[in-house]
N, C-alpha and C positions, 0 to 999 in steps of 0.2 A: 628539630626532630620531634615529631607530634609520638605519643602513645601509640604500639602497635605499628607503627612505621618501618620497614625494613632496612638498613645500615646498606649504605652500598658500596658495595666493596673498594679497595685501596685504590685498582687501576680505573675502577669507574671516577671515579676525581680530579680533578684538575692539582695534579703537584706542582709547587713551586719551589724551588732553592728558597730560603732564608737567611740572608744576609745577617749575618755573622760577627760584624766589623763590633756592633754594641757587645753583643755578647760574651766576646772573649779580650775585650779592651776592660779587664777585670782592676782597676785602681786601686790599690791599694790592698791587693790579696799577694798571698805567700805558699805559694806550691811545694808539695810535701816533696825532699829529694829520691825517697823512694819513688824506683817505677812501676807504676800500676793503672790500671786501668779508671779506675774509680781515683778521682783528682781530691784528693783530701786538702780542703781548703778553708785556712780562719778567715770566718764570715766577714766583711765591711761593709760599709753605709754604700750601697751601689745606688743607679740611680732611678729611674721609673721604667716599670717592664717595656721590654721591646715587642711593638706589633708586628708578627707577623701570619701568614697565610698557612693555615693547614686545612688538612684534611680527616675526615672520621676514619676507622678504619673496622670491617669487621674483625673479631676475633673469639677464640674458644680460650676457657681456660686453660694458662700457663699447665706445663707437664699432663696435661690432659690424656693427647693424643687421641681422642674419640674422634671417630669422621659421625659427628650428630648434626641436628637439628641447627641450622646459625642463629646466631644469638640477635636478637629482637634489638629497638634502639627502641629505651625506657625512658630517657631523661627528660623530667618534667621542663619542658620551656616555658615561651611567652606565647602568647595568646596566637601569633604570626605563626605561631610552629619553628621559630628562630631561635639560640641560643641569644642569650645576656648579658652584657659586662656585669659582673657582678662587684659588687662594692666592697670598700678594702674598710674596716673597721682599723681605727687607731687605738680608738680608749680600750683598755682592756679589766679595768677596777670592776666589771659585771662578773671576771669569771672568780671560782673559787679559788682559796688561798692553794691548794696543794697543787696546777698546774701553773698557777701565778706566782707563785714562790718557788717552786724548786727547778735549778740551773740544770744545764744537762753535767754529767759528771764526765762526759769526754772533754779533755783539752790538748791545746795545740802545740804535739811537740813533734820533734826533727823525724821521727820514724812513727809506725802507727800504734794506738794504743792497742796493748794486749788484748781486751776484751771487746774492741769495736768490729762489728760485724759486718764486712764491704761488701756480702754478697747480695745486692737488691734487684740486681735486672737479670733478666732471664737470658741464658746461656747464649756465648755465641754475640753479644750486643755489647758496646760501650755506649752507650749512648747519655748513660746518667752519669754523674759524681759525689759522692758522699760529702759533706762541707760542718765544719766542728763549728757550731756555735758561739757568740762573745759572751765573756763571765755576765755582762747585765740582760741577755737575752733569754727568754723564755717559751716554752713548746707555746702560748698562746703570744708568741710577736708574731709580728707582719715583716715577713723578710720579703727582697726583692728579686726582680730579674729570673721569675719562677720557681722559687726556690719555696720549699713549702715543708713544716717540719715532719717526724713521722718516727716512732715509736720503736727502738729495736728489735726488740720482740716481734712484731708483723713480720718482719724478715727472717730472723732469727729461728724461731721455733711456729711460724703459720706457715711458712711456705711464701708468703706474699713476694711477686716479684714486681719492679717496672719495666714495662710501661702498665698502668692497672687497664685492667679488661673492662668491656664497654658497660659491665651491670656493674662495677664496683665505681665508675664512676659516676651511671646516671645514680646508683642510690647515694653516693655522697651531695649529688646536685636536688635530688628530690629533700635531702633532709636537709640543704643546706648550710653543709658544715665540711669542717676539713676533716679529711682521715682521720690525724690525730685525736680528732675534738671526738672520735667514736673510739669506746671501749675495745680496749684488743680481742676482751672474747667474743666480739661484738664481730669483730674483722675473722677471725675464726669462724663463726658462724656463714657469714658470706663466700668463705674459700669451699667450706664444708657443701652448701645448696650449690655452687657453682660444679664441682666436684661430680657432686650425686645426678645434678641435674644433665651433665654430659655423659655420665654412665646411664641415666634412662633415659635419654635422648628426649629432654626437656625441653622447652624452648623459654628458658632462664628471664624472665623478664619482670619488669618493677611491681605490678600488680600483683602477681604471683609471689612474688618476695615478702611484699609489707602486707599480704594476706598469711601467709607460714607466720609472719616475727612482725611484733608490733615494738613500740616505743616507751621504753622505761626512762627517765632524767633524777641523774644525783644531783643531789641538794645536799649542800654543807650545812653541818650544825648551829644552829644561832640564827644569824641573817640570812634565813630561806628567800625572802622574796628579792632579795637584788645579787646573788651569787649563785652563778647557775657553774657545774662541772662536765663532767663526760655523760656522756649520752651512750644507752646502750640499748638493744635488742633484747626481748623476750617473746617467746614461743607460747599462742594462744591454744593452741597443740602440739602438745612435744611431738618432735619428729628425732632432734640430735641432740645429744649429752653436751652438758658444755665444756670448754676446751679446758678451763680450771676453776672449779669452784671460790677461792679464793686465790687470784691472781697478785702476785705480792714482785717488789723488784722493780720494777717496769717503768717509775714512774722518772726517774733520773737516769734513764738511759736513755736519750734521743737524740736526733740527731738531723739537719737539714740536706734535704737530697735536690737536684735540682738538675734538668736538659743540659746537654754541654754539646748534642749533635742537634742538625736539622729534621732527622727523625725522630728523635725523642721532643722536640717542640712541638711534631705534629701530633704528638700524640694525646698531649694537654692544652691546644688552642683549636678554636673552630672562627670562623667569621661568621661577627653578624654586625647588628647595625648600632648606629652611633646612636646616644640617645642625650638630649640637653636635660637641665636641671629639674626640668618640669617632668620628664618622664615620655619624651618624645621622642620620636626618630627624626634624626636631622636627614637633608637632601642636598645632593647638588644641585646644581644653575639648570641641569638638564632633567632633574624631578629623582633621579636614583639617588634611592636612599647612600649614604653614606659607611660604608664598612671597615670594621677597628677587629683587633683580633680578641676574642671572650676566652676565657675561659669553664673550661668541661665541669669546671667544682672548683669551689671556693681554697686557696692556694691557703687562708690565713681562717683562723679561728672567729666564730659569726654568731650575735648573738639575735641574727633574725630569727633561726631556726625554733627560739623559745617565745617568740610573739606567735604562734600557732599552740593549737592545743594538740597532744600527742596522737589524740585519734584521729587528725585530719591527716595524717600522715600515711595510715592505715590503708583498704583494702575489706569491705567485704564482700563473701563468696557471691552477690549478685552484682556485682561490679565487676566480676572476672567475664572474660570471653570463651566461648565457647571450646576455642582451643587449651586455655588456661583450665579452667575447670576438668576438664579430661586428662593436662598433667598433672594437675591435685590431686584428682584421683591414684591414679599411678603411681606416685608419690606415697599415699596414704595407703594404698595395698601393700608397696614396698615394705611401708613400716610395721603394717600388721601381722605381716606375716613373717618378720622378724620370729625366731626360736629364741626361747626365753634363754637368760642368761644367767647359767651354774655357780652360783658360791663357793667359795674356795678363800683359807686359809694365806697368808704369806707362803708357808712351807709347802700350797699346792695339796692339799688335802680336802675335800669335799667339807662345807658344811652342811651338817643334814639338822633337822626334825628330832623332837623325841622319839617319832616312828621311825627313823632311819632313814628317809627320804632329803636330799640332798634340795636344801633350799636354793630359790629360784627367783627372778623378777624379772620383769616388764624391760625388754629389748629396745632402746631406740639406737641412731645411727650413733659410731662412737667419730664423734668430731677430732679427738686429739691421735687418735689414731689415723686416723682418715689422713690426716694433715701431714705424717711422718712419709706419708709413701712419695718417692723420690721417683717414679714414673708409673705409666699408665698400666703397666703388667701388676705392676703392685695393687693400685688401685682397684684395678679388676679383683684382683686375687682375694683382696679384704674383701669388696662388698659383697662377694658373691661365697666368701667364708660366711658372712653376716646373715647371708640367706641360706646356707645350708643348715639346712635340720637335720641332716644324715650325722653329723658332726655329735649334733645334743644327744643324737640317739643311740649312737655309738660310745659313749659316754657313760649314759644312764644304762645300755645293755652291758658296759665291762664291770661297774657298779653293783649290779644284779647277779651278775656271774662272779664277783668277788663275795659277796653274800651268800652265795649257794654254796660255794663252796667249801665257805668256812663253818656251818649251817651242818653237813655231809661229816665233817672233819670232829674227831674226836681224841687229837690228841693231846694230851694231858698237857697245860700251861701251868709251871711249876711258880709263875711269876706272880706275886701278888702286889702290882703295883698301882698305884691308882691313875687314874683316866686322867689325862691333862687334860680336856675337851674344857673346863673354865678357861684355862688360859690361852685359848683358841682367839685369833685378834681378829674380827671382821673388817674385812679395808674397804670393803662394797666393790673393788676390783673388777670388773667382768670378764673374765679370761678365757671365753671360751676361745675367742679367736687362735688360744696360743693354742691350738690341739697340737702335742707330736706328733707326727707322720708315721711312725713305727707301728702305730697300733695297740700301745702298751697299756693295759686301764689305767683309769686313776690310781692314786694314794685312797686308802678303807679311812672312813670317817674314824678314828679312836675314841673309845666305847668306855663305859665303866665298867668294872669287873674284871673278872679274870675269864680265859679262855680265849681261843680264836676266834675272827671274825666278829660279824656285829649280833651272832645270836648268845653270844656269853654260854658255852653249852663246856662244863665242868664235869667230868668224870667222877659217878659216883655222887651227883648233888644233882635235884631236879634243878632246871632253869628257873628265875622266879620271872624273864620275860621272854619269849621267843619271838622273834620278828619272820612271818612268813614270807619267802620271795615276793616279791610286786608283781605276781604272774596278769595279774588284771591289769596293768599297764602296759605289758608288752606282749605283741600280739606272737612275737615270735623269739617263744624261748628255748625251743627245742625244736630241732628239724631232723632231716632222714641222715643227716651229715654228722648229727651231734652222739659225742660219744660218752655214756657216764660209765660213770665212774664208780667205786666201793673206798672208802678209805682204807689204809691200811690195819688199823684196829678191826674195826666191822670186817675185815676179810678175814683175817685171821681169826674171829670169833667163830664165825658162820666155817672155815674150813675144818674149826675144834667140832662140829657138832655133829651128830651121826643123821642117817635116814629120818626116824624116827623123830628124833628132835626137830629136825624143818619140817617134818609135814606139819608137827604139833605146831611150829610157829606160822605157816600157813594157814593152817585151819582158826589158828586166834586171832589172826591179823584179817583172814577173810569173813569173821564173827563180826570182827571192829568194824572194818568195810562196810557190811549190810547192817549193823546198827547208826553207822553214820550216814548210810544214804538214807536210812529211815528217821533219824532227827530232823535231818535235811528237809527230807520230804514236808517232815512236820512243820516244821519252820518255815521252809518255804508257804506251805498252804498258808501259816497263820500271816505271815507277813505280807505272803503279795494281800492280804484283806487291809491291811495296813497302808502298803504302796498304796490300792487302791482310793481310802479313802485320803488318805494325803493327796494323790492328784486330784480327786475332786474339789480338795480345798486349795489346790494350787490353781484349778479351770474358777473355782468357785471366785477365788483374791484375783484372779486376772481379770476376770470379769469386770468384779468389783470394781479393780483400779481402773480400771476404764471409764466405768461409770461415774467415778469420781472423779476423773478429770475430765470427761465433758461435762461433769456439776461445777467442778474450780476455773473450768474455762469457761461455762458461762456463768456463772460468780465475777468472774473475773469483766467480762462484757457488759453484763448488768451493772456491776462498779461502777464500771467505764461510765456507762450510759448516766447514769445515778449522779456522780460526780459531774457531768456535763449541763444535766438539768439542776443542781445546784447553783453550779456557777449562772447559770442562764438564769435563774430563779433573784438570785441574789442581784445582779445585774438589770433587770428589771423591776426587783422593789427599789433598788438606788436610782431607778429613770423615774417612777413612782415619785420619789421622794425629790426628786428634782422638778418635776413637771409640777407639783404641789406648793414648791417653793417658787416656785415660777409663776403659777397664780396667784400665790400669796402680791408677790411684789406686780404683780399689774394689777390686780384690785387696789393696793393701795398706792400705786401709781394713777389709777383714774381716780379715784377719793380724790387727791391733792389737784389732779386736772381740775375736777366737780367746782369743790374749795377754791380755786383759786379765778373760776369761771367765773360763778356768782359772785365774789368778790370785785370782779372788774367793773366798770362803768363802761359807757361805748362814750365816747364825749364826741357828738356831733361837728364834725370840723369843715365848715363852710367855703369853699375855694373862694377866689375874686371875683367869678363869673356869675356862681349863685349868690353872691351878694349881690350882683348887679339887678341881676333878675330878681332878686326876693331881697331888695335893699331892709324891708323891718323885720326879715326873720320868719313871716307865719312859714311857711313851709320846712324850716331848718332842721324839725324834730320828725318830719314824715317819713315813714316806710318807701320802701321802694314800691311793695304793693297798695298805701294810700295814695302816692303821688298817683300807681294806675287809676285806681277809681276815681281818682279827682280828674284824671284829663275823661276820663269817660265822662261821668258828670258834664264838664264843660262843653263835650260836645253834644249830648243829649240838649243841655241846653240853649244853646246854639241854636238846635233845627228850632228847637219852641221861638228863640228872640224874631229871628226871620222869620216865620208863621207869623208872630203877631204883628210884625213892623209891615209884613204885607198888606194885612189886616186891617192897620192903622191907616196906613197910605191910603189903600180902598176909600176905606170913610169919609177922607179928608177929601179926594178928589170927588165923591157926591157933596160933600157940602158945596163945594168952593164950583159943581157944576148943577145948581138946582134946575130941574124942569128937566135935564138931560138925562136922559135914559141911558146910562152905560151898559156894555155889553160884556160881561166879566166870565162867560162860560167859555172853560176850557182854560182860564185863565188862573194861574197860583204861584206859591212862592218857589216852585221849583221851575217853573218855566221859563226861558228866556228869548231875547229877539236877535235872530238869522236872518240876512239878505231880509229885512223888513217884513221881518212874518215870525209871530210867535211861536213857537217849537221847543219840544220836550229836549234838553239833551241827550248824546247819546246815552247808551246803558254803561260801558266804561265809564263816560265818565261820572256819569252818576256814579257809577261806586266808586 
């Protein structure tokens, strides 16, 4: 199954029955006599997994119910696009002491343990059986015959059901590790994105995953580098709360679950190919590869997953698809637009501000909640709680109306008791979601002082702080519906007073009026000159910052560049100083040639042949080029000996013919006799 490849559905597959005969020929187990569906079984040495033939299968997450988007097949394979037998680890002395040391705390007795939790597969299925552990087995052994251990708690209080859904187990096969071997809030978190992502009608896939939540790894105190423990997920942008900050319990309740039908094997084997020692695909006689049943994710705890570094595991946003990025996005609006979430007491009391304003923070998805909802009505209901803002402002509007109120209200509080507000306990809680449905406001933040409401207004004693309504926060405080009111005091004061008296309080109060629209005024004119030059200095800083980071970004480029011609710099004074040494040692490699040149003699070594020819040696010391000029010599005198021996003959035949007149013209040493007639030879052979 390549990245991005689409899962095809259960009847698109070729199903096969799965023989059964190894499976349920269990040797040496002891079946609980309670009847139940879930076969509670003390674990035995069984024997090597059984192959058989399944099939992938699309699916949505468990209690879902959403008709969305189908889920994508993530799981990182082999290069084929084929799933892997993946290898079964014995040694287990790599992991840390607290999953290598602690037993599961279930044991094997005649009825089931009180606090073991059998509910793991989803409604409706037998397909799985719960199996109690041997006293010397630990959540990181290698059990057999599918059996793979797994954590209470995922069951328990995440919702986790079997068989897991197809992105729970390509991310266990991407990070190559078992369930167990990941942090429960870790499993939390993936119930949570699978959740959310069927409510926005996501297309849930591994890219998208390990780009939201990247990889954290705990390391044990002391021998960090050979004891590696649970592996966990962190959020590069928070999107979901985690499910418990400090997860505690968990670590001694586990328990091995394992197929007991032929559907529940399909749901954890796929077929791929055989592969030998070397890392190859074996074939039959007829050239078809070989096929053995794999496993979807590693069944036993694996310490290949820490020969990687945790960013390769990762996911960034230019690595995502076009499809992925636009539900990123989605995603990312979802979150923003989150209504911040209202402060509140144990006892359900607002906490507010010294100004009376009801403290607030930054909304993300609430995971532990998300997890509780037991169907898809539920689910709806929270998220769409999670996004309504009518909720916060209905809230912050009964808040405002309890302040106004109390504000109006001058009846005499004879109490003078002091403000418990220190002993107010902050839990960080976010409770908007619990709004009642009646409409009733909150509980009034409790105030120091005496008097009603949170303006502290005492009869007979000026206020030493009044808090004005937050009329600037809300746009609508008063409508054509809204009805005020007079306290009761102020009613009866104003009914004690004649004609006379109210106009006089009219007339003071309409004095007051136009002397505070004219403060107003005043203040207004001096201040917006104020506003003014502030915004100048805020266009003026914007600017600025602008222009300071295309100065620090190209600071930062110039570095770059700077740094690069160093190195390049450095790098060819080291070739300099190489190439220098380099001449050094061939200058005085040819010195020692020179030296050892002049030093030699050539010793003349005469074969057999030139002794024969040169039996006393003159020639033995000659050059190559004396011997040439000696044979020139030789022949040069050569022509002279013949010249003269011609010369001489001549002579000798007038003596030895006196009185006879010879006829010598035409006649010399290079001529010779043809067919009886003196003639030059030819020009060849003259030369």
């Amino acid at each position: 199954m390549a990245v991005g490849k689409r899962l095809r559905s259960r009847d698109e597959h070729l199903m096969l029955i799965i023989p059964m005969s190894g499976v349920t020929n269990l040797g040496g187990d002891v079946r609980c006599s309670t009847e139940c569906s879930i076969g509670l079984v003390l674990w035995a040495l069984l024997g090597s997994p059984i192959e058989q033939m399944v099939a992938s299968t699309l699916s949505l997450p468990r209690n879902s119910g959403f008709s969305r988007k189908p889920v994508f097949s993530v799981g990182v394979m082999a290069d084929e696009g084929v799933q892997r037998k993946i290898p079964v680890e014995r040694n287990i002395n790599w992991v840390a002491d607290d999953p290598r040391t602690t037993p599961s705390k279930f044991e094997f007795e005649e009825n089931f343990p009180e606090d073991l939790f059998t509910d793991i597969e989803i409604p409706g299925h037998a397909d799985w059986e719960v199996r109690i552990p041997g006293a010397n087995q630990r959540i990181c052994t290698t059990f057999k015959n599918g059996g793979f251990p797994m954590y209470q708690i995922a069951f328990e209080h995440m919702g986790l059901r079997l068989p897991f859904t197809d992105l729970e187990m390509a991310i266990f096969n991407h990070l190559e590790i078992c369930p167990s071997q990941l942090h429960p809030n870790s499993l939390a978190f993936i119930r949570a994105f699978e959740i959310v992502a069927a409510y926005l009608e996501l297309a849930p896939t591994v890219p998208l995953f390990f780009h939201v939540f990247g990889i954290q790894r705990s390391r044990p105190r002391g021998n960090v580098t050979d004891k590696c423990g649970w592996v966990s997920l962190k959020q590069h942008k928070k999107f979901f709360d985690i499910f418990e900050e400090s997860l505690r319990g968990f670590k001694d309740k586990w328990f091995v679950v394992r197929p007991i039908t032929s559907a529940g094997w399909k749901t954890i084997l796929v077929r791929g190919p055989k592969l030998d020692d070397e890392g190859r695909v074996k074939h039959r006689d007829d050239g078809e590869p070989i096929e053995v049943d794999c496993e979807r994710f590693p069944f036993c705890w694996s310490k290949r997953h820490y020969a990687r570094e945790a960013k390769s595991f990762t996911f960034k946003k230019g690595d995502l698809s076009k499809e992925e990025l636009a539900d990123l996005k989605v995603l990312e609006k979802f979150v923003e637009e989150l209504p911040p979430s209202l402060w509140e007491d144990r006892e359900g009391n607002p906490v507010c501000d010294e100004e009376g304003y009801q403290l607030s923070s930054k909304k993300y998805i609430n995971t532990k909640a998300l997890l509780k909802c037991a169907t898809r009505v539920e689910v709806e209901d929270l998220l769409r709680e999670m996004k309504n803002t009518q909720v916060t402002l209905r809230k912050l509007a009964a808040e405002k109306k309890k302040r106004a109120l109390g504000a109006s209200s001058s009846t005499p509080n004879i109490s003078e008791q002091t403000s418990p507000s220190p002993s107010i306990e902050v839990t960080g809680e976010r409770r908007v979601e619990e709004v009642v449905g009646d409409g009733r406001p909150p509980k009034s933040a409790r105030v120091a002082g005496g008097g009603s409401g949170p303006h502290r207004l005492i009869p007979g004693t000026s206020a030493e702080e009044f808090v004005i309504p937050p009329a600037m926060g809300h746009d609508c405080v008063v409508d054509g519906r809204t009805r005020m009111k007079i306290s009761d005091a102020d009613q009866s004061i104003l009914a004690s007073m004649g004609p006379e008296s109210i106009r006089n309080v009219v007339a003071e109060s309409s004095v007051a009026v136009f002397k505070l629209l004219e403060v107003a005024t005043f203040l207004n004119g001096r201040e917006c000159k104020y506003l003014q030059e502030r915004d100048e200095a805020r266009a003026h800083a914007k600017g600025f910052g602008e222009r300071l980071s295309a100065v620090e970004k190209d600071l930062s480029s110039e570095t770059k560049a700077l740094k690069e011609s160093q190195t390049k710099v450095t790098q060819l004074e080291k070739d300099l100083l190489d190439a220098r040494e380099e001449e050094r040692r061939l200058k005085d490699k040819v010195g020692e040639l020179e030296e050892k040149l002049s030093s030699m003699t050539l010793a003349s070594t005469a074969d057999e042949e030139e002794k024969n020819v040169d039996p006393t040696g003159a020639y033995s010391n000659f050059t190559r080029a004396d011997l040439i000029s000696k044979i020139y010599e030789v022949s040069d005198l050569q022509l002279d000996v013949a010249s003269s021996s011609f010369k001489n003959a001549l002579a000798q035949l007038r003596i030895l013919n006196p009185g006879v007149e010879l006829v010598t013209e035409g006649l010399d040493e290079m001529k010779e006799v043809r067919d009886g007639r003196i003639a030059s030879p030819p020009l060849d052979e003259e030369v």
